[in-house]
DRENDO-1510 file (C-alpha; in Angstrom, 1 decimal, always signed):
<recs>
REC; n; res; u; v; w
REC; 1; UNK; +12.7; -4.0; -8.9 .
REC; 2; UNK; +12.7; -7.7; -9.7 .
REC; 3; UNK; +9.9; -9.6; -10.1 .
REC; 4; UNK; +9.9; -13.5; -9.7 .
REC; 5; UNK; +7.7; -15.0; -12.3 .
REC; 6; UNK; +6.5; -18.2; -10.8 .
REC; 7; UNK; +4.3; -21.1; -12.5 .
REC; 8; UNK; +3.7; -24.2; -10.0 .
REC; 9; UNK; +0.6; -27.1; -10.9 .
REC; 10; UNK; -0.4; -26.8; -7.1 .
REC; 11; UNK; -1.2; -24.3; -4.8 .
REC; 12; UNK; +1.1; -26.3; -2.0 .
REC; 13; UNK; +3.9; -25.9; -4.3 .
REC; 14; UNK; +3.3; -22.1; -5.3 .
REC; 15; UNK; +3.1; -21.2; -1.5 .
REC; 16; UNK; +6.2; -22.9; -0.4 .
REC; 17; UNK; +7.9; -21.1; -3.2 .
REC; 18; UNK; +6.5; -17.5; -2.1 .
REC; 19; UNK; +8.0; -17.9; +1.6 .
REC; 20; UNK; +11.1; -15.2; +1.5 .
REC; 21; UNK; +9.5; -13.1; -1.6 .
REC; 22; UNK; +8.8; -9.9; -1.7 .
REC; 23; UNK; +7.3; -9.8; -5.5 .
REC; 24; UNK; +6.1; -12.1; -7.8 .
REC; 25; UNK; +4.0; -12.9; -10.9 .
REC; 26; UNK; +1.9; -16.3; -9.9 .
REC; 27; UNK; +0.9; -17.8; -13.5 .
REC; 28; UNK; -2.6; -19.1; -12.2 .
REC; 29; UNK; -2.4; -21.3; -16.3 .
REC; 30; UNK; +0.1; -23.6; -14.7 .
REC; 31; UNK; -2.5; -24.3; -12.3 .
REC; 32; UNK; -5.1; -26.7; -12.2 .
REC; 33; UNK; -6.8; -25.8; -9.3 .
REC; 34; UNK; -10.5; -24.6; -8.2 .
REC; 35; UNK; -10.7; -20.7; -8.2 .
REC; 36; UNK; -11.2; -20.7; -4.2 .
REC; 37; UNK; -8.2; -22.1; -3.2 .
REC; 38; UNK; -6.7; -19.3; -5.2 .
REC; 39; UNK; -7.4; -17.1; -2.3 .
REC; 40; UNK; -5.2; -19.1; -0.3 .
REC; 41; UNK; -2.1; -17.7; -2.2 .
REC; 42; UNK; -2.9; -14.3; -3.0 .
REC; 43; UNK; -4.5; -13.2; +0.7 .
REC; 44; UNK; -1.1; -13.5; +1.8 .
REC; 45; UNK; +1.5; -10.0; +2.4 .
REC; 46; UNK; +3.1; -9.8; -0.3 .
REC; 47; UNK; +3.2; -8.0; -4.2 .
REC; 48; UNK; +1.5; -10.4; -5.8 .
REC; 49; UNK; +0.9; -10.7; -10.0 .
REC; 50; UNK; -2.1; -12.5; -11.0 .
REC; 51; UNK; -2.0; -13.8; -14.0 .
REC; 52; UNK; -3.5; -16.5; -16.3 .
REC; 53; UNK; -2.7; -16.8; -20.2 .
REC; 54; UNK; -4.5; -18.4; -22.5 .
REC; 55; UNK; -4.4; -22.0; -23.6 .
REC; 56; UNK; -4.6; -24.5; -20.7 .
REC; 57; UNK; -7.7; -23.0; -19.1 .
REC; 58; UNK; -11.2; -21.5; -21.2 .
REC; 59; UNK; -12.0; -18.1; -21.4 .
REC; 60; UNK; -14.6; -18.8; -18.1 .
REC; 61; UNK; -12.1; -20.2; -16.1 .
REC; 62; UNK; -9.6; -18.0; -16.1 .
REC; 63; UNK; -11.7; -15.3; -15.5 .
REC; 64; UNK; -12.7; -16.9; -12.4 .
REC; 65; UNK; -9.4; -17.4; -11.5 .
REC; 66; UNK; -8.2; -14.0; -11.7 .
REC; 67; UNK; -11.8; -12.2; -10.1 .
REC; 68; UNK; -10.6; -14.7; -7.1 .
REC; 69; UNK; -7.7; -13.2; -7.3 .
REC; 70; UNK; -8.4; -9.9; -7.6 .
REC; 71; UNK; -10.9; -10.3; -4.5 .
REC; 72; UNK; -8.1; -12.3; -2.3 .
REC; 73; UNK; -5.6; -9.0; -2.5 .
REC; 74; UNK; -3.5; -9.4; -5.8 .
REC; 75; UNK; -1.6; -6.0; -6.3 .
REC; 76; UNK; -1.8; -6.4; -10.2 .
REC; 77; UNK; -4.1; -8.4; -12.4 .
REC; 78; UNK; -2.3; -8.9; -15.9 .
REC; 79; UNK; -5.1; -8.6; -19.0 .
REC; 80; UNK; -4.2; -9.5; -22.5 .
REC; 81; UNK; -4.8; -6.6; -25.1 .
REC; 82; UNK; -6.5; -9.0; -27.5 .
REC; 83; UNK; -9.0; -10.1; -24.8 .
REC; 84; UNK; -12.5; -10.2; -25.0 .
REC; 85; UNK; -14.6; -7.1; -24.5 .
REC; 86; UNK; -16.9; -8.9; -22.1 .
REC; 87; UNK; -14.0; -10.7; -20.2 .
REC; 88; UNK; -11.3; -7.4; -20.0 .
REC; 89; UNK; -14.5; -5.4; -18.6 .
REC; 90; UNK; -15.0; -7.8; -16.2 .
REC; 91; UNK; -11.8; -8.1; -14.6 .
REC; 92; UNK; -11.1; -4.0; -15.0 .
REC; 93; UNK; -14.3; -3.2; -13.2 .
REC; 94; UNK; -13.5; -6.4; -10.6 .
REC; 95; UNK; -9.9; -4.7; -9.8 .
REC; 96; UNK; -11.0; -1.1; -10.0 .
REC; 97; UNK; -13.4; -1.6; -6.9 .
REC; 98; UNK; -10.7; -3.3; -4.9 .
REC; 99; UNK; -7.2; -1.0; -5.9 .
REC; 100; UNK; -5.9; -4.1; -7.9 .
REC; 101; UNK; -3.8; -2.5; -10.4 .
REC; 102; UNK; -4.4; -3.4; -14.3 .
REC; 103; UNK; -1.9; -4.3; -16.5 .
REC; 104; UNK; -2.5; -4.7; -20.0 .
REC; 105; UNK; +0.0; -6.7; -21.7 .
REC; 106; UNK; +0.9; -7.1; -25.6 .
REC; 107; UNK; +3.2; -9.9; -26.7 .
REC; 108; UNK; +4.6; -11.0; -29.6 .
REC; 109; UNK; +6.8; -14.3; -29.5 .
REC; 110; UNK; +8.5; -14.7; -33.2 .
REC; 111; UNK; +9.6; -10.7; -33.6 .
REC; 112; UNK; +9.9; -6.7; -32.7 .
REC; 113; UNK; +7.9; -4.8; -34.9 .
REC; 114; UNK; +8.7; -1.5; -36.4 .
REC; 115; UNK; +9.0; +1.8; -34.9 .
REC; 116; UNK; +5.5; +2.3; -36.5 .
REC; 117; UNK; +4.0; -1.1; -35.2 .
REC; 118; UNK; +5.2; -0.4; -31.9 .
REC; 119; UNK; +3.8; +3.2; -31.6 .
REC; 120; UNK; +0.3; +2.0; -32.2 .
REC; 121; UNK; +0.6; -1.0; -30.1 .
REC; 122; UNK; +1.3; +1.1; -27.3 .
REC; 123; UNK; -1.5; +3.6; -27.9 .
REC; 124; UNK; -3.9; +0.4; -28.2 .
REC; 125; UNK; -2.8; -0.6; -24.5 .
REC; 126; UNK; -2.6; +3.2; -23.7 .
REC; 127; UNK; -6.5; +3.2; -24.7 .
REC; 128; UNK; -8.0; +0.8; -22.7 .
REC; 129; UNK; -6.9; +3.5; -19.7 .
REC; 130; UNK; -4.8; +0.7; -17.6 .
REC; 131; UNK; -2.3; +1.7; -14.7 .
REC; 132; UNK; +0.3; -0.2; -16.7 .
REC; 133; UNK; +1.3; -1.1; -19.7 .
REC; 134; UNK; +3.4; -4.6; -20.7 .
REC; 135; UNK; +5.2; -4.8; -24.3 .
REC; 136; UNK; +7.0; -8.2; -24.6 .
REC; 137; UNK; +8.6; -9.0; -27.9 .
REC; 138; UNK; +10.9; -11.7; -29.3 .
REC; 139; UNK; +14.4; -9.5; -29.6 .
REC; 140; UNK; +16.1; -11.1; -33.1 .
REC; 141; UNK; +18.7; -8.8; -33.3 .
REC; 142; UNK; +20.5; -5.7; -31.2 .
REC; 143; UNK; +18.1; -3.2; -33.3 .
REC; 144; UNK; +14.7; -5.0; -32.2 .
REC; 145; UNK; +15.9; -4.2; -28.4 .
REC; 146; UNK; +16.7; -1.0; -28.9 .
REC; 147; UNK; +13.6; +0.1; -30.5 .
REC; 148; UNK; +12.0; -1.7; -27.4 .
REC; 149; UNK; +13.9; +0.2; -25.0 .
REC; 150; UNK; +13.0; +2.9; -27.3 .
REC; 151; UNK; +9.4; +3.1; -26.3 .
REC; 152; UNK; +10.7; +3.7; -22.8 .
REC; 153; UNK; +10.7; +7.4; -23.8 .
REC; 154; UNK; +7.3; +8.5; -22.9 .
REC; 155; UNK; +5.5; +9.9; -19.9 .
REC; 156; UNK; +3.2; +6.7; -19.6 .
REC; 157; UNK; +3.7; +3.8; -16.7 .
REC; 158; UNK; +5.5; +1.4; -19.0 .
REC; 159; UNK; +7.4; -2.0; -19.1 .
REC; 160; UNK; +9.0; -3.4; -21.6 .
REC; 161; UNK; +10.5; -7.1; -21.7 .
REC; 162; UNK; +12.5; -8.6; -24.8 .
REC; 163; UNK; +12.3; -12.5; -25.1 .
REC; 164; UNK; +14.4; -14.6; -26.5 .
REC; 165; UNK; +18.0; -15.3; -25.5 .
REC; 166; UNK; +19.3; -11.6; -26.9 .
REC; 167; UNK; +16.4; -9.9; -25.5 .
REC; 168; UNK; +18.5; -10.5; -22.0 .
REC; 169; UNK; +19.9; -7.1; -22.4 .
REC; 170; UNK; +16.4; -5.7; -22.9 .
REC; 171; UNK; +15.5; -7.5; -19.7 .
REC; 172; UNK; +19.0; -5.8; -17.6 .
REC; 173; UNK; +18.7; -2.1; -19.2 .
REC; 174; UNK; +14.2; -1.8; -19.0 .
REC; 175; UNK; +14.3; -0.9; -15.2 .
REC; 176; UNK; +17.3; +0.9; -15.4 .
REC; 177; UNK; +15.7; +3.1; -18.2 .
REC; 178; UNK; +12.4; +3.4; -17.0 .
REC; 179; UNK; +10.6; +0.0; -16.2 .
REC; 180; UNK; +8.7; +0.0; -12.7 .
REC; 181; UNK; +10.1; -3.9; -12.6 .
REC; 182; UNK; +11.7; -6.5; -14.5 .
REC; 183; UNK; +10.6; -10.6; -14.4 .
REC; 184; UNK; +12.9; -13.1; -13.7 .
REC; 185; UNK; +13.0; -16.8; -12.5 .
REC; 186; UNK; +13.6; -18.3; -9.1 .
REC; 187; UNK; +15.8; -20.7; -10.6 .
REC; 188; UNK; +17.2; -22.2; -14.0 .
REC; 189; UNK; +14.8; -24.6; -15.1 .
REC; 190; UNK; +11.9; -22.3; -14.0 .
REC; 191; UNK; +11.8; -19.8; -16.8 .
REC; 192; UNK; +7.9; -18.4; -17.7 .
REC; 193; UNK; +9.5; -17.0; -20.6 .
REC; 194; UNK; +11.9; -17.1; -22.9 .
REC; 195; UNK; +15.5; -16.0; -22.4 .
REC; 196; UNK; +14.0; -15.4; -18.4 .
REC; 197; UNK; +17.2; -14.9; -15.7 .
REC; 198; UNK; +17.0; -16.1; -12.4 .
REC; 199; UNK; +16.7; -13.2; -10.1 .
REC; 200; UNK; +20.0; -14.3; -8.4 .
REC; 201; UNK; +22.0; -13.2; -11.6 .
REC; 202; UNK; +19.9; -10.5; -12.5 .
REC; 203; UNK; +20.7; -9.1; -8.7 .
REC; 204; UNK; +24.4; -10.1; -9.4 .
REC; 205; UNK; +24.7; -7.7; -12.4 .
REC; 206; UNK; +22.8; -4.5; -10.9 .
REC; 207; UNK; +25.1; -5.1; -8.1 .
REC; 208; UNK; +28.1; -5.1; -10.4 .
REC; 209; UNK; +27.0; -1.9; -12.4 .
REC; 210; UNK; +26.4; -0.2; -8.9 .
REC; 211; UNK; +22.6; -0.1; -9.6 .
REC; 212; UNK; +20.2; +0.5; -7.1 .
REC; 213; UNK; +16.2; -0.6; -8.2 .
REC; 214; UNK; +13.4; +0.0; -6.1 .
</recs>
């Protein structure tokens, strides 16, 4: 399954955007935008990601983002590992009453960590009990994706996405290997991350290989 990782400044532009998909991430820190017109975007049928990064927006107003969210109907509310204890708590209890599904996410944009690294990273997100865990990691050689895809060998609800222009492959092989879903852009030009593929290629090479995702 391919995700369409989306970040517009208004919520106009985000909803135009949505019409014709199925499943996105909406990256509310593009946004500047009261937390009730949030509702506007994720009250609407579809798979929706909320999520909100830090940087742009303090700790209080992205969690009012995302409980709007999570209130609205999001399907998935992304939480960063590192985040607060007050703030994570928050937001878990906010999605658990509700059925919004938590992902707690782990990146690392300037390298792969070891074998060893990774093990505990995952049992750190594993921890915290969510319903799914994200490992991103900058992929600066063939070895740092394959110990990513490596992690893909476990019994827990797991995604994996290598960034960075050779953590493409990473990107192609995760759902194939185990991923629930893979990001990509709508377009060039509107990468959320690093070494991001529009969906329209990404669909182009499953459909080459013969692949069928969910």
């Amino acid at each position: 399954m391919i995700c369409i990782s989306i970040a517009e400044p208004t919520v106009e532009a985000c909803l135009k955007v949505l019409e014709g998909l199925e499943f996105a991430e909406v990256r509310l820190d593009a946004m500047d935008v009261e937390p009730g017109r949030i509702r506007g975007i994720f009250s609407r049928p579809l798979t929706l990601i909320a999520t909100c990064r830090p940087g742009k927006h303090s700790n209080g107003e992205r969690k009012a983002m995302l409980l709007e969210a999570i209130g609205a109907g999001a399907a998935y509310v992304d939480v960063e590992v590192d985040a607060e204890l007050e703030y994570r708590s928050e937001l878990f209890s906010a999605a658990r009453k509700v059925g919004c599904e938590v992902i707690i996410s782990f990146h690392d944009f300037r390298r792969t960590p070891g074998d060893a690294e990774l093990r505990e990273v995952l049992e750190r997100c594993l921890a915290l009990n969510p319903d799914l865990v994200k490992i991103a990691c900058k992929v600066n050689s063939e070895r740092d994706g394959a110990r990513l895809l490596g992690l893909l060998d476990t019994t827990a609800k797991l995604l994996v996405v290598g960034l960075g222009p050779l953590g493409r492959t990473v990107r192609i092989a995760a759902p194939l290997l185990g991923s629930p879903f893979t990001y990509a852009s709508l377009e060039e030009g509107k990468e959320t991350g690093e070494g991001q593929m529009t969906g329209a290629d990404m669909r182009r090479i499953y459909e080459a290989m013969g692949a069928r995702l969910g």
